[in-house]
C-alpha positions as MATLAB code, in Angstrom:
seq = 'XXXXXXXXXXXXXXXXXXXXXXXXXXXXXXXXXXXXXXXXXXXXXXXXXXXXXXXXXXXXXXXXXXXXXXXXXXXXXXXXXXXXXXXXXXXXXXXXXXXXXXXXXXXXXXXXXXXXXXXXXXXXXXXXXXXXXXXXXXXXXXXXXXXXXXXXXXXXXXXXXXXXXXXXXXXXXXXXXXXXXXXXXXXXXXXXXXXXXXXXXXXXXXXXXXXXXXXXXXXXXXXXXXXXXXXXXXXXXXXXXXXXXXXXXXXXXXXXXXXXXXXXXXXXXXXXXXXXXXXXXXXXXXXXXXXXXXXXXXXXXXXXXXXXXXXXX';
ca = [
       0.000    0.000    0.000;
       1.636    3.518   -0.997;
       1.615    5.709    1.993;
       0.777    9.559    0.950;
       1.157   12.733    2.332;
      -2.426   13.262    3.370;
      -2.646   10.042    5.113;
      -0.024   11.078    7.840;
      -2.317   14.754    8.359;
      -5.480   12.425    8.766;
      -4.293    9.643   11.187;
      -2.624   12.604   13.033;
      -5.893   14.688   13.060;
      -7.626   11.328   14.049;
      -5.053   10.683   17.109;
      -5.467   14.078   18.175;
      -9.366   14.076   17.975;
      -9.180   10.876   20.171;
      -6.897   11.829   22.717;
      -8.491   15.044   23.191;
     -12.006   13.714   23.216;
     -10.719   11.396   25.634;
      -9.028   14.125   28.010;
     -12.293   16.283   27.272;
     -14.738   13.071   29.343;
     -12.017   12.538   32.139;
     -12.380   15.979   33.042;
     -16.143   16.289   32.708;
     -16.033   13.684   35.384;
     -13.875   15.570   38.010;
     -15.937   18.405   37.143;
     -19.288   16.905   37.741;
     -18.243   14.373   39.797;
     -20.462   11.618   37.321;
     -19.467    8.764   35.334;
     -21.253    9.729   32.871;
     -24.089   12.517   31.745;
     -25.561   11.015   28.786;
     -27.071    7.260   28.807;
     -24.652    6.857   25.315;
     -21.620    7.674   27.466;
     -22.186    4.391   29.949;
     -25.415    2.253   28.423;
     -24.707   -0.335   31.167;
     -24.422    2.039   34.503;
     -27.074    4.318   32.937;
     -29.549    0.996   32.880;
     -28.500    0.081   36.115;
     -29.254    3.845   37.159;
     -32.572    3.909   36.369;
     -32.997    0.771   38.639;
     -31.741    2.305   41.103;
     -33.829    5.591   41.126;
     -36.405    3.863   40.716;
     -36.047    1.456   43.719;
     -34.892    4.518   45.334;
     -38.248    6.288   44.924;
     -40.231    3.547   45.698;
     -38.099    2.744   48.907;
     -38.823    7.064   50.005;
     -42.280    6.458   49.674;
     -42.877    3.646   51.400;
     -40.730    5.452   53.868;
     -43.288    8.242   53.543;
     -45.827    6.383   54.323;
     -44.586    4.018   57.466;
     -43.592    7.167   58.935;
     -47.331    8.535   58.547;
     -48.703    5.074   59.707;
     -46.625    5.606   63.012;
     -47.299    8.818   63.860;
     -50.872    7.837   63.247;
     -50.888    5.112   65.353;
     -49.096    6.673   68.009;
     -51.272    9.544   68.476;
     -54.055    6.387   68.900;
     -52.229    5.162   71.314;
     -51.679    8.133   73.195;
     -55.579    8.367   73.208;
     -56.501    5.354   73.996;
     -54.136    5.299   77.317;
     -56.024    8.037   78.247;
     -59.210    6.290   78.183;
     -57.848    3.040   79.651;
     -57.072    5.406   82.783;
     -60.231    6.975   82.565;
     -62.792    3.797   82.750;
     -60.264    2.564   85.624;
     -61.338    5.649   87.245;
     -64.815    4.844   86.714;
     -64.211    1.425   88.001;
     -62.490    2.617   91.071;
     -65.510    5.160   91.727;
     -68.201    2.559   91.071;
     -66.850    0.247   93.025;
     -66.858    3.074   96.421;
     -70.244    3.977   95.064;
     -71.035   -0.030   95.888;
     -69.978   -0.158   99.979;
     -73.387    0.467  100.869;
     -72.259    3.278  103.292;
     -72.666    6.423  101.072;
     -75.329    8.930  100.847;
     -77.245   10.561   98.384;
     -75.232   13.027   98.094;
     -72.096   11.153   97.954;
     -74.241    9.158   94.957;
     -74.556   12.272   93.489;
     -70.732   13.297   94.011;
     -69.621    9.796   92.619;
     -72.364   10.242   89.532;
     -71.295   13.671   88.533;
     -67.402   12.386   88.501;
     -68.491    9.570   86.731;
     -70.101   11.952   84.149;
     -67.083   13.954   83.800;
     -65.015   10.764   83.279;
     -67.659   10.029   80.296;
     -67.222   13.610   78.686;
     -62.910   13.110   78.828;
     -63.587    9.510   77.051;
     -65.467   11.263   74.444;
     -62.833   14.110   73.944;
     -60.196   11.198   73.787;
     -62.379    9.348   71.184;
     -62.191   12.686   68.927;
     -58.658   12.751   68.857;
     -56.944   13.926   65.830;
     -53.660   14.077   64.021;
     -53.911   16.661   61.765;
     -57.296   17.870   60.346;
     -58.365   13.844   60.693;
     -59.768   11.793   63.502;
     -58.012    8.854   64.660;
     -61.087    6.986   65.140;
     -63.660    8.290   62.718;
     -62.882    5.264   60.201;
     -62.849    6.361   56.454;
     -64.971    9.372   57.454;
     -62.312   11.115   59.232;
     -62.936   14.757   59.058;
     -65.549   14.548   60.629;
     -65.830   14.696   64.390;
     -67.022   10.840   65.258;
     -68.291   11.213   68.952;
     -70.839   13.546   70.033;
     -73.056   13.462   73.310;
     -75.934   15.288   73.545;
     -75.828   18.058   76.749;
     -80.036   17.034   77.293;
     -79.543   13.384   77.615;
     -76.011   12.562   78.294;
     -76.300   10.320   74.762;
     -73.345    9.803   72.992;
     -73.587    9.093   69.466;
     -71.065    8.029   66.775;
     -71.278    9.161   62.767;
     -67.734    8.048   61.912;
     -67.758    4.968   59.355;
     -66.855    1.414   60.893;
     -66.028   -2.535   59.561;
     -68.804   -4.739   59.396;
     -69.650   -8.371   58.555;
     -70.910   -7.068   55.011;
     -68.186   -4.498   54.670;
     -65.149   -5.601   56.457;
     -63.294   -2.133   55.172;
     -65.895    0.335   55.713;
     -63.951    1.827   58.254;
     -60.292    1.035   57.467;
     -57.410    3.652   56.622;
     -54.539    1.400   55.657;
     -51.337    2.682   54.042;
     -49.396    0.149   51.813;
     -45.261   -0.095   53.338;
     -44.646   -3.345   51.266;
     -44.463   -4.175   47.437;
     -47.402   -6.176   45.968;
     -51.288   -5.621   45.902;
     -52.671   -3.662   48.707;
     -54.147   -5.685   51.407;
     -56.129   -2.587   53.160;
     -57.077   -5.273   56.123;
     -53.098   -6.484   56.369;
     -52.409   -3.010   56.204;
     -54.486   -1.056   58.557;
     -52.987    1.563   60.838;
     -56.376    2.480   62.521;
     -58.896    1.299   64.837;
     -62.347    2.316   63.952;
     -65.143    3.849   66.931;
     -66.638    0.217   67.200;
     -63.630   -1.629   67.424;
     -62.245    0.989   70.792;
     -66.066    1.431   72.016;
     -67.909   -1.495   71.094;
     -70.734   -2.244   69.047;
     -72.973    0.445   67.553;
     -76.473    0.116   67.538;
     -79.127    1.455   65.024;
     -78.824    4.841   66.890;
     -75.578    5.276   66.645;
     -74.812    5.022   69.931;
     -71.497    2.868   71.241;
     -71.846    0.040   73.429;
     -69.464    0.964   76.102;
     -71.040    4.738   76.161;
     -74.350    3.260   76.510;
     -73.165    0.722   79.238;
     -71.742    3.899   81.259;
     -74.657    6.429   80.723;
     -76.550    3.402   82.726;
     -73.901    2.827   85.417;
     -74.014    6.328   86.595;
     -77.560    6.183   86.392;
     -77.564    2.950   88.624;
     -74.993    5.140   91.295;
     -77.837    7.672   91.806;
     -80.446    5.531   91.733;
     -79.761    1.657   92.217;
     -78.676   -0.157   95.596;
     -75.385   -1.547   96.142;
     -76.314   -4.891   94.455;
     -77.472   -3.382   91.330;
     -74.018   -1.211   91.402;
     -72.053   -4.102   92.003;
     -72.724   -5.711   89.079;
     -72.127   -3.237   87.036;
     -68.232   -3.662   88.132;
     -68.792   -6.797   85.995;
     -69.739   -5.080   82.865;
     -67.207   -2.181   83.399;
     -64.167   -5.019   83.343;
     -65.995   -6.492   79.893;
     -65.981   -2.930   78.590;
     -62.536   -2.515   79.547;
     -61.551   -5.658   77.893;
     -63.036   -4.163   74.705;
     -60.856   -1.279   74.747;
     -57.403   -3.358   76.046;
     -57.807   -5.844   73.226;
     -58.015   -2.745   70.972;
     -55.258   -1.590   71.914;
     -53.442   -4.721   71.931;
     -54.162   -5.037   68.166;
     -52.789   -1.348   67.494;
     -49.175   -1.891   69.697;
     -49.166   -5.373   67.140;
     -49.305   -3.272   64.089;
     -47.017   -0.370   65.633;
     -44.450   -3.238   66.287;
     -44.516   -4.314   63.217;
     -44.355   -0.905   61.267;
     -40.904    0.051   63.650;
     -39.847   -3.182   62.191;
     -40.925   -1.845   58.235;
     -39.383    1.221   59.264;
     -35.830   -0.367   60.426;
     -35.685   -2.571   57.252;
     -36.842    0.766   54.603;
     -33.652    2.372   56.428;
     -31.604    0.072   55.804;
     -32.795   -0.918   52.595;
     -32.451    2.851   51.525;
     -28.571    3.201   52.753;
     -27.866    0.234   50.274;
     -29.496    2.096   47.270;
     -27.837    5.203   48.181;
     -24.099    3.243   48.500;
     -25.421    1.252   44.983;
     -26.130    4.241   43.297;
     -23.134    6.201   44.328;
     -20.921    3.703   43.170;
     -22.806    3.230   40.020;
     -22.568    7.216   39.154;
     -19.872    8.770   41.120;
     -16.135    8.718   39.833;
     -13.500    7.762   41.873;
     -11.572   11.781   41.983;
      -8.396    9.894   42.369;
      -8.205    7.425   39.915;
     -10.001   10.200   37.360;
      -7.347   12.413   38.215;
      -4.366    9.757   37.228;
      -6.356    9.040   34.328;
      -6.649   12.621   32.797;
      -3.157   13.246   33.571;
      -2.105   10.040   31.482;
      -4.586   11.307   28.881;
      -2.712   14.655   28.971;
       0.287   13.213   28.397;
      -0.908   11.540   25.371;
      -2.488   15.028   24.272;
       0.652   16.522   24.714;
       2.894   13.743   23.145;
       0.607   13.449   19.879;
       0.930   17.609   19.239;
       4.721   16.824   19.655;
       5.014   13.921   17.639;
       2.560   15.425   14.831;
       4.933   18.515   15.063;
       7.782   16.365   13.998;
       6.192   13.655   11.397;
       4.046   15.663    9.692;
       4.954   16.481    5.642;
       7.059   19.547    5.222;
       5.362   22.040    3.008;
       6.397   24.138    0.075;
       6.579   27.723    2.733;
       9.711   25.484    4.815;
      11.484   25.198    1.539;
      10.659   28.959    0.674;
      12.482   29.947    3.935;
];
């Protein structure tokens, strides 16, 4: 193959191109501090990137929402302590109320305790986080408990589970790939699962149970009294085993919570080592390339063809 003139200018221009285009990327990289900008600079990392984001997003919202689901559930909890202490208060009151040795007017002391003990549980059932109450089921802007001032009645107009609709008054907020389970996933309890069952009128089991007790402290003798201990310790039950079922699910959530963390450190570390450069190596590198920049000007100084203007000197 003859060699010509024009082929040592174009290999030459071709060397140059390449080791400039080449010192050009390394420092773009210090610069940035990226592998690479452009999915054609890296096709591999910039596939694997995309991964990563995306588990990365997904990971910061289920993150998102655990962190909602606890606070919710520990603003629950928080209430219903309060009420725990509040019906063992009642307890403790109906039980003196029982001796047989008070008067009326101690009856009437006892019975207007009692009925401020009712009002606190009902305060405690409207609790909210928020503009939303904790116990209102799916209809939770709107204030569930209510007791009329005539009657002492305390009514309920959240929304709440039932046979027929078993979510009707679940908020549940997915933490976990795969198709939302809003039962597996519930972070609420609902104003018949923490008061008991709710009759046609609305009104709550337990609310109806304690309207009669204090009643029964005015009015009953100690036998009728006594037994209502009985049916303040089932009522009680009702609320415990609620509350049970909500420090299950907040036990489980810290335990979503400590795996999301630690799932999201190992995205971050992936994803950094995916994108980031190593500044030292990158640094070594462009000086090499320089090097080669600065050789192929001095060797193309030297090779290339003498022109007619050299022999004109």
């Amino acid at each position: 193959m003859r060699v010509t003139n024009d082929m040592f200018s174009n290999q030459f221009l071709t060397n140059y191109n390449d080791s400039l285009t080449n010192a050009l990327n390394l420092n773009n990289q210090l610069s940035t501090g990226k592998a690479f900008t452009k999915p054609s600079e890296a096709p591999v990392k910039a596939v694997r990137a995309l991964t990563f984001h995306t588990s990365g997003d997904v990971n910061d919202l289920y993150t998102q929402n655990v962190d909602d689901a606890i606070s919710w559930m520990n603003t629950s909890d928080t209430a219903v302590s309060g009420i725990i202490k509040s019906v063992t208060q009642i307890r403790t009151l109906v039980n003196n109320a029982a001796t047989g040795t008070n008067t009326p007017a101690s009856k009437a002391a006892i019975a207007k305790q009692i009925n401020a003990l009712i009002d606190e549980l009902v305060t405690a059932g409207n609790a909210q986080i928020g503009d939303r109450y904790v116990f209102a089921g799916q209809n939770d802007t709107v204030q569930p408990f209510t007791r009329n001032p005539s009657t002492g009645v305390v009514t309920y107009s959240g929304t709440y589970s039932t046979g027929a609709n078993p979510t009707a008054g679940v908020i549940s907020m997915q933490v976990s790939p795969g198709k939302a389970d809003p039962l597996r996933d519930q972070v609420n309890l609902d104003g018949q699962q923490l008061f008991g069952t709710i009759d046609g009128s609305g009104q709550p089991q337990i609310f109806k149970d304690l309207l009669k007790i204090k009643n029964d402290v005015l009015t009953a003798d100690s036998a009728t009294i006594s037994s209502d201990l009985g049916t303040i310790d089932t009522d009680f039950n009702t609320i415990t085993n609620g509350q049970t079922s909500l420090g299950a699910r907040q036990a489980s959530y810290t335990n979503v919570k400590t795996a999301l963390t630690t799932d999201s450190v190992t995205i971050a570390g992936a994803t950094s080592d995916n994108e980031n450069v190593d500044v030292g190596k990158t640094s070594i590198y462009l000086q090499q390339a320089m090097n080669v920049y600065n050789a192929c000007l001095s060797v193309g100084a030297k090779v290339l063809p003498v022109s007619l203007v050299d022999y004109l000197k």
